[in-house]
C-alpha positions, 0 to 999 in steps of 0.5 A: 758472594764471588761466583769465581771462589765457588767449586763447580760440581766437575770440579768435585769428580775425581780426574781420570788418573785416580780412578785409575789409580784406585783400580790398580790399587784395589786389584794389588789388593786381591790378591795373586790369582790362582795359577799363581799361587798354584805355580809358586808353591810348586817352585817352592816345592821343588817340584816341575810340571811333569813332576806334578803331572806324574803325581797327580795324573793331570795331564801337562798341558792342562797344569800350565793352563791351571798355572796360566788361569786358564780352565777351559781345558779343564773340561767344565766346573767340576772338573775345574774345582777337582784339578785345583784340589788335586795340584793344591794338595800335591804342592802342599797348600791349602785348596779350599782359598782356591776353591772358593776364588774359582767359585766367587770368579765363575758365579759361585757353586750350584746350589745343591738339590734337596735330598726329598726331592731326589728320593721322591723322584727315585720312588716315583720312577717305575720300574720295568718289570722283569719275568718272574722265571721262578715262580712261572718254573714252580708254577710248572712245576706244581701242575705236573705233580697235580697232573701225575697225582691225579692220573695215578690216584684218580684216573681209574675213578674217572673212567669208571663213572659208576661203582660194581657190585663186590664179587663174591662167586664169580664163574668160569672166565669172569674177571678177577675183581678185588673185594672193596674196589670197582672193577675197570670194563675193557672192551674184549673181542668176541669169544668162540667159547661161551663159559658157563658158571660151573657145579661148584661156583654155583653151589658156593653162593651163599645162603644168607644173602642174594646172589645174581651172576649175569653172563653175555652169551649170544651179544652184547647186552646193556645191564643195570643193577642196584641193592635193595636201598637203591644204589647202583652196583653196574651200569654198563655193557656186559661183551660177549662172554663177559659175566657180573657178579652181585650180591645183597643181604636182602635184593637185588634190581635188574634191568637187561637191555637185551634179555635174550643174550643173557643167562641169569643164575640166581642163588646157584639156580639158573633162571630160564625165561622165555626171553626175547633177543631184545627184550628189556626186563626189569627184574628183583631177586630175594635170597629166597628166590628162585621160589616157583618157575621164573625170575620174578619180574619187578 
């Protein structure tokens, strides 16, 4: 075998000149670039840089960089991809070759985010919260009918704890008093005149039931009376001048604080004890009281 008709492997390796001759060729085979393409089918249009600017309000020194390939004045990708579209279209060509040749020249397009992701990242993300001004007004607003009802419904009842006796005959100056309904006790100033029941208040007490008229005279004098099941008619301090009125189909309970200040009628009669200014008495009547001498003590 001759050594001398055998190739060597550097005789096999193409020379310098057809690799570069396959390079021009396989860039004559992509194609013209996309400002090329852009800036003929402008001139094939018939249309100028400020023609297209007009149009298309891309500013002219960003078209001729386009028409220049050159997009860094463009601003980033997207914007990119938005002034080829827009130039495309306003030279009347299809702009999605162009699209997908800036795409394939700069890395292609960012992969777009999932939809799952982005709506869990927006149910996630709190929320600042903002005063409720509405609800708080309401709420206001609820309180201070809750308070005017209850002052206008329930105040008399709280400031008067305990229940009085109907009034059935009252005396000379005793307050009025509506049948049904608990009877307020302002504090009074003294009086100069001391009233006493009259003839006719006390011959109108009634026959089928216990009546008692209590009158400060001298003082004051702290009272208590009840009916004959044990509930309370007044618990309080009768002023001077001040009298109380109670009645009881069966009886009545007294507790004076002050005996000696108090004149006691029962069933129109008065009751004369030899009282004491402040003794405390406990005492019951009957509709058949006064029966013989004074009240009867309980």
């Amino acid at each position: 075998m001759s050594i001398g008709n055998s190739n060597s492997p550097e005789d096999e390796r193409p020379s310098t000149d057809d690799r570069s001759e396959d390079r021009i060729i396989e860039r004559k085979a992509e194609g013209p670039s996309i400002g090329t393409v852009l800036k003929k089918a402008r001139i094939a249009a018939g249309l100028t840089v400020d023609e297209v600017s007009s149009t298309t309000r891309v500013r002219i020194p960003i078209v001729h960089a386009i028409e220049a390939d050159d997009f860094t004045r463009c601003g980033g990708d997207v914007y990119a991809r938005g002034h080829i579209r827009t130039l495309a279209r306003a030279v009347h060509i299809d702009p999605e070759p162009l699209v997908d040749a800036y795409d394939a020249a700069h890395g292609g397009r960012p992969a777009p985010t999932p939809a799952a992701p982005m709506f869990d990242a927006e149910r996630i993300r709190p929320e600042r919260q903002r005063p409720n001004w509405t609800a708080a007004m309401v709420a206001a607003i609820v309180a201070v009918i809750g308070f005017v009802g209850f002052t206008a419904f329930g105040g008399g009842d709280a400031k008067e704890k305990r229940p009085v006796a109907d009034a059935s005959a009252a005396p000379q100056a005793a307050p009025k008093q509506s049948a049904g309904k608990p009877a307020a006790q302002p504090q009074q100033p003294p009086k100069a005149a001391k009233p006493e029941p009259s003839d006719s208040a006390i011959a109108a007490a009634p026959k089928d039931v216990v009546t008692v008229v209590l009158t400060a005279n001298d003082g004051e004098s702290w009272i208590s009376a009840k009916d004959h099941s044990g509930r309370l008619l007044f618990d309080g301090t009768l002023t001077p001048g001040q009298s109380k009125t109670f009645t009881d189909k069966e009886s009545i309970d007294l507790v004076l604080g002050d005996a000696g200040v108090v004149k006691l009628f029962v069933n129109g009669k008065e009751i004369k004890g030899d009282f004491q200014p402040g003794q405390v008495e406990r005492l019951t009547y009957t509709k058949d009281d006064p029966r013989q001498g004074p009240a009867q003590a309980g």
